[in-house]
C-alpha positions in Angstrom: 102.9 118.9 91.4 100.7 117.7 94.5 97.5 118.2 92.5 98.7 115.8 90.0 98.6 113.2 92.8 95.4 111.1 90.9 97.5 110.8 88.1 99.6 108.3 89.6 97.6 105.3 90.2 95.4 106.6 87.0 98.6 106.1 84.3 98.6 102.5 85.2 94.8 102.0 85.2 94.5 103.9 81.7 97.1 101.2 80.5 95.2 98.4 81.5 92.1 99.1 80.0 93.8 99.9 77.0 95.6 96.6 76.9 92.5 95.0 77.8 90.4 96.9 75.6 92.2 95.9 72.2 92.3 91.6 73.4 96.0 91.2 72.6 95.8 92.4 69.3 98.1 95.1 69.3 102.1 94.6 68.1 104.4 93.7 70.8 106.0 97.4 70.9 103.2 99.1 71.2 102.2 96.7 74.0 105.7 97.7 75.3 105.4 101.2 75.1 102.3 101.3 76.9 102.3 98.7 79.4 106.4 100.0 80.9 105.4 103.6 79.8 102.5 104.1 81.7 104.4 103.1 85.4 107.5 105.0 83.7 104.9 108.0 84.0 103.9 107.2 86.9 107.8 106.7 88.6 108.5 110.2 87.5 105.4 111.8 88.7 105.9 110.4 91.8 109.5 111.3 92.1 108.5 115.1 91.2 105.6 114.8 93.4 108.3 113.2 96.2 110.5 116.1 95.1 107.8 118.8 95.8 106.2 117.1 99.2 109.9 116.7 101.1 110.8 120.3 100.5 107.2 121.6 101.8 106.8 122.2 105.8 103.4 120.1 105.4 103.2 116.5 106.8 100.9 115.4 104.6 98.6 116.1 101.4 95.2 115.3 101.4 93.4 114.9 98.2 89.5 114.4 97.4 88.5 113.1 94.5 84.7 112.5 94.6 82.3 110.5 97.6 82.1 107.3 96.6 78.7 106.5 98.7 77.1 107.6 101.2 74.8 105.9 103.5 73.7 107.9 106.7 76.4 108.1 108.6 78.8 106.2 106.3 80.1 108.5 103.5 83.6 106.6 102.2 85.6 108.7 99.6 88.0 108.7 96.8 90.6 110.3 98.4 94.3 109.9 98.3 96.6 110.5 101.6 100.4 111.3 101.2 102.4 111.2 103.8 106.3 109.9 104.7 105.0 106.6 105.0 102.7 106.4 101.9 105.4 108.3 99.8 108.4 105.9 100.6 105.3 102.8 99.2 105.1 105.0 96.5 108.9 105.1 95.6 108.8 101.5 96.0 106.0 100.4 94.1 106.5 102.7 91.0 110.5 102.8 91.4 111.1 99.0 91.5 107.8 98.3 89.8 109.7 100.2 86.7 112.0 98.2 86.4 110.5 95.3 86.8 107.9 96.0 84.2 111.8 97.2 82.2 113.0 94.1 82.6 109.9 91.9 81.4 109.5 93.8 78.3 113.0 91.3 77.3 112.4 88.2 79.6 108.4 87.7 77.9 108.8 88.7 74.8 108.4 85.5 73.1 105.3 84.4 75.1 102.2 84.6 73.3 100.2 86.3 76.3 102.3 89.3 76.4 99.7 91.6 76.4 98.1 90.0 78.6 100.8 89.8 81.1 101.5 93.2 81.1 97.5 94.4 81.8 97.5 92.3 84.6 100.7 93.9 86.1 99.6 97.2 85.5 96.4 96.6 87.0 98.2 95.1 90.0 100.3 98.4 89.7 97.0 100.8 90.1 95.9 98.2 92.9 98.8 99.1 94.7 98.8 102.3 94.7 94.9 102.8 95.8 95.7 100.6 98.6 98.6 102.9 99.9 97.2 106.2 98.9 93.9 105.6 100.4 92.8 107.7 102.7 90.1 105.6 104.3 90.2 102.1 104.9 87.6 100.9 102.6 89.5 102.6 99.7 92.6 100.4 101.0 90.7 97.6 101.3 89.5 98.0 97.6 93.4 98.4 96.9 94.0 95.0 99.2 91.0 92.9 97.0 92.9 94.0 94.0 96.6 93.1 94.2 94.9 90.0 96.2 92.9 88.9 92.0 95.8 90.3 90.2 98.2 87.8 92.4 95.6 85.5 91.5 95.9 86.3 87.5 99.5 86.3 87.5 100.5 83.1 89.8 97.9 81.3 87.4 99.4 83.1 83.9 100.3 79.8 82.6 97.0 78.5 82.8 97.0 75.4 80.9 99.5 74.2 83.3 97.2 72.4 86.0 99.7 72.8 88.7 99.6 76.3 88.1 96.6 77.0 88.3 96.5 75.0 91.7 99.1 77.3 93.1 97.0 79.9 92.1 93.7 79.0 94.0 95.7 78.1 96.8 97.0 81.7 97.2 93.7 83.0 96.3 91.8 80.7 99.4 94.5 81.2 102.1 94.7 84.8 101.4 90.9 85.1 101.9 91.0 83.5 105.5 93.1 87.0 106.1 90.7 88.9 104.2 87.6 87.6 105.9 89.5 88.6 109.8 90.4 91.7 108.0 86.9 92.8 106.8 85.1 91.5 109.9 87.8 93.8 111.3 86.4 97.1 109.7 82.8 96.4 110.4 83.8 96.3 114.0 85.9 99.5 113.6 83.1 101.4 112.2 80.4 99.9 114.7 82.6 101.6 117.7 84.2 104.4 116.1 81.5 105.6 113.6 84.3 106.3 110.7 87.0 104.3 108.7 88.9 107.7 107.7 91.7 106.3 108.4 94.0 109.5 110.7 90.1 110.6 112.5 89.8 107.1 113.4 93.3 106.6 114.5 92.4 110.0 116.5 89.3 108.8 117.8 90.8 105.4 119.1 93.5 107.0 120.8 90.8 109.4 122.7 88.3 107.0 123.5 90.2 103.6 124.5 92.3 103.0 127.2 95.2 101.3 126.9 94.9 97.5 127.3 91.2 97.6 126.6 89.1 94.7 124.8 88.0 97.1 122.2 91.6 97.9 120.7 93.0 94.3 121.1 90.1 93.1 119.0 90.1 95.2 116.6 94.3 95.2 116.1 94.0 91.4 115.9 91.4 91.3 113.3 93.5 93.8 111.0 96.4 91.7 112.2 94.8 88.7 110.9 94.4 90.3 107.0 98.5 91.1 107.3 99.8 88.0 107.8 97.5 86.4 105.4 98.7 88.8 102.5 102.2 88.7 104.3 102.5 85.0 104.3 103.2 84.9 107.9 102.6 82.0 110.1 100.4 80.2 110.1 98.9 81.5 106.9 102.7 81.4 105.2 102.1 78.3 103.0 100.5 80.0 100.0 103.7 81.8 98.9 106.6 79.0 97.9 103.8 77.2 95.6 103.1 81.0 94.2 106.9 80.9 92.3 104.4 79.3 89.5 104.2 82.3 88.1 106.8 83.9 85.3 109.6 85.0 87.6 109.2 89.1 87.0 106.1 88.2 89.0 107.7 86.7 91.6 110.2 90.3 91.9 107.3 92.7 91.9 104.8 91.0 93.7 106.0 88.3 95.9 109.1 90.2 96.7 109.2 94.3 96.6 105.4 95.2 97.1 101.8 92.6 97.8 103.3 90.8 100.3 104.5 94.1 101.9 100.9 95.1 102.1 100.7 93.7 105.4 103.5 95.5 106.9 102.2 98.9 105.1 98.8 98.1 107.0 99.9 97.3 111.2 102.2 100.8 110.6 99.6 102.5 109.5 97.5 101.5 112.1 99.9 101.6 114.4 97.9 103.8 117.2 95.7 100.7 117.2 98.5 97.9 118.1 100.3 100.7 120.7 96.4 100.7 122.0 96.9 96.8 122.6 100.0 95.9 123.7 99.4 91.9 124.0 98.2 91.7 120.5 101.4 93.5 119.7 103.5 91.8 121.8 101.6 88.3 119.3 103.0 90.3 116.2 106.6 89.4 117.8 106.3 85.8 118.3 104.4 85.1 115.1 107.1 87.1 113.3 109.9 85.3 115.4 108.2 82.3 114.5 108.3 82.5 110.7 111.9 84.3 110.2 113.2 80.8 111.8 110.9 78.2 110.0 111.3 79.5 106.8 115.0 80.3 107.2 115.7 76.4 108.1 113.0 75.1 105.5 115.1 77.5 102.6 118.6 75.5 103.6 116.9 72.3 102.5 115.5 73.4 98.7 117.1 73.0 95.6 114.8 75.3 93.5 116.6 78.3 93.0 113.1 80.4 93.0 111.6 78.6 96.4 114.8 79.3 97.9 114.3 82.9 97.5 110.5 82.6 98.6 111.1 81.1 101.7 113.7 84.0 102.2 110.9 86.4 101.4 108.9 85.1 103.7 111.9 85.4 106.6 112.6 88.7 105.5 109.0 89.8 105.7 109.3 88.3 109.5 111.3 91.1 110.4 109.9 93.4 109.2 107.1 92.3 111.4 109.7 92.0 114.3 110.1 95.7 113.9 106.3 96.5 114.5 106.1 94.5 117.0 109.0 95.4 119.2 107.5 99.3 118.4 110.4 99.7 115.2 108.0 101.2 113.1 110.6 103.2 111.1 113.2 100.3 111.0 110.6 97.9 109.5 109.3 100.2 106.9 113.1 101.0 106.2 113.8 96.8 105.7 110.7 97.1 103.8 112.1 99.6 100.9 115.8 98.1 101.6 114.3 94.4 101.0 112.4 95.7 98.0 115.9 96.1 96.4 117.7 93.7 96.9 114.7 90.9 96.7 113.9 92.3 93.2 117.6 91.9 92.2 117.7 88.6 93.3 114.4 87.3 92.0 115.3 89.1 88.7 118.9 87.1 88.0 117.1 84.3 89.2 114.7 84.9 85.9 118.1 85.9 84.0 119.8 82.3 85.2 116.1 80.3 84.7 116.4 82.3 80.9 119.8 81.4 80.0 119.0 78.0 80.8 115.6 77.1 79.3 113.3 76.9 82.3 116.0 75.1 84.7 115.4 76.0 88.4 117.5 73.0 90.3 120.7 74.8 91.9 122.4 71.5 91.7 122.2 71.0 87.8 123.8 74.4 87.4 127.6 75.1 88.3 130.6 77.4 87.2 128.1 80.4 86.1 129.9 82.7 87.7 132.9 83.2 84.6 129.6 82.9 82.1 126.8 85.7 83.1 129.4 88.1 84.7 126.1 90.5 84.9 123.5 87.7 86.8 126.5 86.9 88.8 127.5 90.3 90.2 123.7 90.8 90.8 123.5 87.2 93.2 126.4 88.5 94.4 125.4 91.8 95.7 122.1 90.6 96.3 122.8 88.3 98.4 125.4 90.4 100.2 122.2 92.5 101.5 120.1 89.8 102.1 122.4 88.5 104.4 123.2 91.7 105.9 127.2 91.6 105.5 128.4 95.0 106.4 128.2 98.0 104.1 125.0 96.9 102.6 121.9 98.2 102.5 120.2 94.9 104.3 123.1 95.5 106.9 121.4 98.9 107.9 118.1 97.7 108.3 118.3 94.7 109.8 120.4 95.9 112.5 118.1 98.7 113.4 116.0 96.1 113.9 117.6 94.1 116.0 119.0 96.1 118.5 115.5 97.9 119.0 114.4 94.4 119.7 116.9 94.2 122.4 117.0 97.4 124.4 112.9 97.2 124.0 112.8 95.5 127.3 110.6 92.3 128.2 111.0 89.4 126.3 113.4 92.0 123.8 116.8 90.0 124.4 115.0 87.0 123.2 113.3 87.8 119.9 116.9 89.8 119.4 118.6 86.2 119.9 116.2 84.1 117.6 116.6 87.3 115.3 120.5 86.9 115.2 120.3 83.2 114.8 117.6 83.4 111.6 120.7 86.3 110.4 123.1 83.7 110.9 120.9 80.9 108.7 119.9 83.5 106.0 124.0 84.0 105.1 124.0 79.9 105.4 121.3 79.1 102.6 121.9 82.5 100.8 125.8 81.7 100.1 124.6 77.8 99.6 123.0 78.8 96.6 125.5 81.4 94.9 128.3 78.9 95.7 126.6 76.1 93.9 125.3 77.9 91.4 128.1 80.1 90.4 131.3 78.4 91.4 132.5 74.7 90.8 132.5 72.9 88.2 130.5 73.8 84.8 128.1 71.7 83.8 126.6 73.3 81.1 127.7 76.3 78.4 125.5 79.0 78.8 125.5 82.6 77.3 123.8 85.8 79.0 122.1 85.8 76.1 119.6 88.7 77.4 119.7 92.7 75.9 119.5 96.0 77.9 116.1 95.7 78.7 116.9 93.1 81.2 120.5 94.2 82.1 119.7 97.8 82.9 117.7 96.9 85.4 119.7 94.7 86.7 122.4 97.4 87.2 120.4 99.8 88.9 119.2 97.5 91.6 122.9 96.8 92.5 123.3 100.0 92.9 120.4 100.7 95.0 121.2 97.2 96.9 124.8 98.7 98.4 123.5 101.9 98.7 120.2 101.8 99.4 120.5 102.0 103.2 122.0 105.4 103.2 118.6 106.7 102.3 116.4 107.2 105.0 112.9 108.8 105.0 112.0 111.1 108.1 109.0 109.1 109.9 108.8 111.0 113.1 105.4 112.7 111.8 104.1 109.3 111.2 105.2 107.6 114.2 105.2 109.7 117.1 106.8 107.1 120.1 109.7 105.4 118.0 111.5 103.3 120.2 115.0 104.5 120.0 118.3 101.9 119.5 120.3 102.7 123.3 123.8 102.5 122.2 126.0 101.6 125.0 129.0 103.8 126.0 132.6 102.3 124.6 132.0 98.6 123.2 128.5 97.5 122.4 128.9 94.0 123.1 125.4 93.3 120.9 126.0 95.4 118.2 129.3 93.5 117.7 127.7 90.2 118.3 124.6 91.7 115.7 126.9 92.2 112.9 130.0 90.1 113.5 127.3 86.8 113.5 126.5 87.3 109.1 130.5 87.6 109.2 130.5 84.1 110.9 127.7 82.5 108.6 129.6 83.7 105.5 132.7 82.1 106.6 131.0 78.5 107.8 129.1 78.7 104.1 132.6 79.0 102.3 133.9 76.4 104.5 130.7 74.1 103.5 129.7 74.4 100.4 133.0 75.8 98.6 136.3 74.3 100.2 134.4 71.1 101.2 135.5 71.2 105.1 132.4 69.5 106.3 129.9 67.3 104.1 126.0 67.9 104.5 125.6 64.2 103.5 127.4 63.0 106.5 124.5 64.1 108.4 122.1 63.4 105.9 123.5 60.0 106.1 121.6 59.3 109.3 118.1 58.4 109.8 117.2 61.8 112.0 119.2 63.6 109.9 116.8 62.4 106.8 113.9 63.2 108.7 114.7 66.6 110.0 115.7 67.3 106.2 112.7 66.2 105.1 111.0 67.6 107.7 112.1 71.2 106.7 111.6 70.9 102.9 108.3 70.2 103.3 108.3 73.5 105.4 107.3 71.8 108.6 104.5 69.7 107.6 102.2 73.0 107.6 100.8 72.1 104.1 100.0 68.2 105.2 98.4 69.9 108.4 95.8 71.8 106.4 95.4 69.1 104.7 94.6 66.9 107.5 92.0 69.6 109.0 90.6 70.5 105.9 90.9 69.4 103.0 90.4 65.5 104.0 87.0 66.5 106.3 86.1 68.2 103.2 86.8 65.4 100.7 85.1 63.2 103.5 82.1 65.3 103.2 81.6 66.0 99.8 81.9 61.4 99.2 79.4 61.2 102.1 76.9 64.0 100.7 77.6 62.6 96.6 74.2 62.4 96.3 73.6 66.5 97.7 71.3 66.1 100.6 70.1 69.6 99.4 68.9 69.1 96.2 67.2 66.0 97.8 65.2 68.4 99.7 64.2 70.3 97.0 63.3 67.1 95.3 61.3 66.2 98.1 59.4 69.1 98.0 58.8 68.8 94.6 57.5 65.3 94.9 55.3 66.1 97.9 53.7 68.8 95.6 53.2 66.1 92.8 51.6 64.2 95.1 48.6 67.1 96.0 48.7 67.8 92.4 47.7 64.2 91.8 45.4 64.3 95.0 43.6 67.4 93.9 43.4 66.1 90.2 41.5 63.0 91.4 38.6 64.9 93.1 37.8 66.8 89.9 35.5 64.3 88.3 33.5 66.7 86.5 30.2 65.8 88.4 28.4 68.0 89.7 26.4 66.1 92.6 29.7 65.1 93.7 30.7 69.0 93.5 27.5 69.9 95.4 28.3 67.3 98.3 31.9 68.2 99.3 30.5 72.1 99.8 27.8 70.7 101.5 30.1 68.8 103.9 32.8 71.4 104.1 30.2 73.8 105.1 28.8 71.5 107.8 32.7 70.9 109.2 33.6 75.0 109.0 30.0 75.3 111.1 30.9 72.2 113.6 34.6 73.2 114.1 33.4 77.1 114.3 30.4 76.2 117.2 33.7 74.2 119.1 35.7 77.0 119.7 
């Protein structure tokens, strides 16, 4: 089955040109059939192909297509890589992207682009896939353009919705700043290395620079800068809570289970690179300490069900990047396909919850929907169970791994494993804020799960793979050859306690909060630092009025102060310079010829004079 490999991205691609192709004029079944039917094709090829690679002693499958240029030395090519690392992306992307694609066959069937919808997410789908498959990095970084104008499309679906469409440029421009590092970041990689193949340059890094060198910390922070653009990590995070525009099937596939995981697929798989620079790896721990605690406090302050679950993205993506950069390479790709469960779930009953109650996404106007969508509610229920780690889950397995790698990893470890455990302890807070108020109390309205098997199935299946999930583990070690290793202490681990008792503790203090009333958030909202801390948070930490200050005002400044384009007024200029020879030269042509006769004469006698000067 591992010659069929180009078939995989290729079923997706085929059904978006045929969507495209036919402008929306084919019958919503048919648009149906093709649009989930061609990732169905592709989740089963890539379970046989899964099937077929695990059981073979190879460690990885290399497959040439065709050269897609070649110019002197430079000859990139379409060729697909498997390996563990590539084949647990494929899983995710085709596995979950199923059922997403499963579940919005039911949740968009009224709206009049469905077509169109579902051509854009199976582009994104082929998008995907080249950029994990790719063998080279300019084939990834066609992949990484892609999801990057399909995010684009898909934030902006509802177009005539100006907001929208803001949210959508927004991602677009913030994600290019990432892009631009990230390209700059090949050019240098091919200057010194001569070749963007991605395991011979990995090869030839490794064997030509030292450790510590300029040449690796340059080139690791410039790829380093493309991941947390397309990662929404700080400081480049504010793109993603304004992305929830989109329908919310969008938000599950790609703002929670695979684009915004592009930049954690990219440091691991050019992880030789950040072991090669250890400060610029060491930077990939702070930034990602950084964002798992902003975004966890800014979540605790929202009341939109769907930001509240893109701010936890956006934690949950932090560590991931904790894991690369405390060298918990396996760990972070394992929160990676754990997160891509549970996320989906979550953002999915989100969509069944917004459904059921006509486009509602305010927490606080919903209430006692736990005894009315038994099926939403068992899915924010288990959901959130992972998300916040609690025991047994598959979030619980992950996360931990994490953690306690970032401890025994020596340094500044105990520290990024303490802001780790405190970000754990928020996540249960605003994750259990949100089912309690949403799904106990008091009803407010009567509403029916009014939604059929095409969105329940689904459902089902990610609650299933949510609790049991984290038994499945991919074998890395051919991937990552110096995996740091968790040191479990002899008798009582004191941390590993402390690692999973502290969800425990957050469950318990959210119960206490928002359920039995023991303590009232309003007392402290009730004071005037306690107003402005709040709304200090919600506006996620005055990052997006920052921006604003140092760009988008000089900007606005600029554009007021140049209204009148000193550009074109230099064209103009020269226009009306050459206007004014035109009119020079037409006056001398009098149509007499004496006159004619005399200005050769005395051009002749100047070119003489000036000619006997020299």
């Amino acid at each position: 089955m591992l010659q069929f490999l180009w078939l995989v991205p290729t079923l997706p691609l085929l059904g978006f040109l045929v969507l495209v192709l036919t402008e929306g004029k084919l019958p919503n079944k048919t648009v149906q059939t093709i649009g989930v039917g061609s990732v169905f094709g592709s989740a089963l090829l890539s379970a046989m192909i899964g099937i077929e690679f695990l059981g073979s002693p190879t460690s990885a499958y290399i497959q040439t297509l065709w050269t897609w240029m070649e110019v002197g030395p430079f000859k990139p090519q379409i060729s697909l890589y498997l390996d563990h690392l590539s084949l647990i992306m494929l899983f995710v992307i085709t596995g979950v992207g199923f059922l997403i694609h499963l579940y919005s066959a039911g949740f968009m069937e009224e709206d009049p682009g469905y077509s169109r919808f579902f051509s854009y997410m199976n582009l994104f789908v082929f998008a995907m896939l080249i950029l994990v498959l790719g063998d080279n990095l300019v084939l990834l970084f066609l992949g990484w353009e892609g999801v990057g104008l399909c995010s684009y499309l898909l934030i902006g679906f509802w177009y005539t919705n100006a907001d929208y469409g803001y949210a959508a440029r927004k991602a677009f421009v913030v994600t290019r700043v990432g892009d631009t590092a990230m390209a700059v970041g090949l050019f240098f990689l091919f200057m010194h290395l001569e070749t963007l193949q991605i395991q011979p340059l990995m090869e030839k890094a490794a064997s030509e620079w030292p450790v510590g060198s300029a040449l690796p910390a340059i080139a690791a922070a410039l790829l380093l800068g493309g991941a947390i653009g397309k990662s929404a990590q700080f400081p480049l995070q504010v793109w993603l809570p304004d992305a929830m525009a989109g329908p919310t099937p969008i938000s599950a596939l790609i703002h929670a289970a695979t684009m915004v995981t592009a930049g954690v697929y990219l440091v691991a798989r050019t992880h030789v690179l950040f072991e090669l620079a250890p400060d610029v790896q060491f930077a990939v721990a702070v930034i990602a300490t950084i964002t798992l605690l902003i975004s966890g406090f800014t979540a605790l302050t929202q009341t939109d069900i769907k930001r509240i679950l893109a701010y936890s993205t956006i934690s949950q993506i932090g560590y991931m990047f904790l894991g690369l950069g405390v060298g918990a390479w396996s760990a972070a790709i394992f929160h990676l396909m754990t997160h891509a469960f549970f996320k989906a779930l979550l953002f999915l009953g989100a969509g069944g919850v917004i459904h059921c109650f006509h486009h509602e996404h305010d927490i606080f106007k919903m209430g006692g929907l736990g005894r009315n969508l038994p099926v939403t509610f068992a899915s924010f229920l288990i959901g959130g169970a992972a998300l916040s780690a609690l025991p047994f889950t598959s979030g619980h397995y992950s996360k931990d791994e994490i953690l306690l790698t970032a401890f025994h990893s020596g340094g500044y470890g105990p520290w990024f494993w303490f802001a780790g455990v405190v970000g754990a302890f928020v996540t249960v807070i605003y994750t259990f804020r949100l089912i309690f108020i949403a799904f106990f109390g008091p009803k407010i309205h009567d509403v029916d799960e009014h939604f059929d098997g095409r969105m329940r199935i689904p459902l089902l299946i990610l609650c299933v793979l949510a609790l049991l999930g984290g038994l499945v583990q991919m074998p890395l070690d051919s991937v990552f050859h110096q995996e740091s290793e968790i040191v479990h202490a002899q008798g009582f681990d004191w941390v590993e306690a402390i690692t999973t008792g502290v969800p425990l503790a957050g469950l318990v203090a959210a119960y206490l909060v928002f359920l039995k009333g023991a303590f009232k958030p309003e007392t402290i909202l009730a004071t005037n630092w306690g107003r402005s801390l709040q709304q200090f948070w919600y506006c996620g930490w005055g990052m997006d009025a920052l921006y604003i200050f140092l760009f988008v005002r000089p900007i606005e400044w600029l554009a007021v102060v140049n209204r009148n384009d000193i550009v074109d007024s230099l064209y103009n200029g020269v226009a009306a310079f050459s206007r004014i020879c035109y009119q020079g030269l037409a006056w001398t042509q009098t149509g007499r010829l004496r006159w004619y006769a005399a200005g050769m004469i005395v051009g002749g006698v100047l070119v003489i004079g000036l000619g006997g000067m020299q």
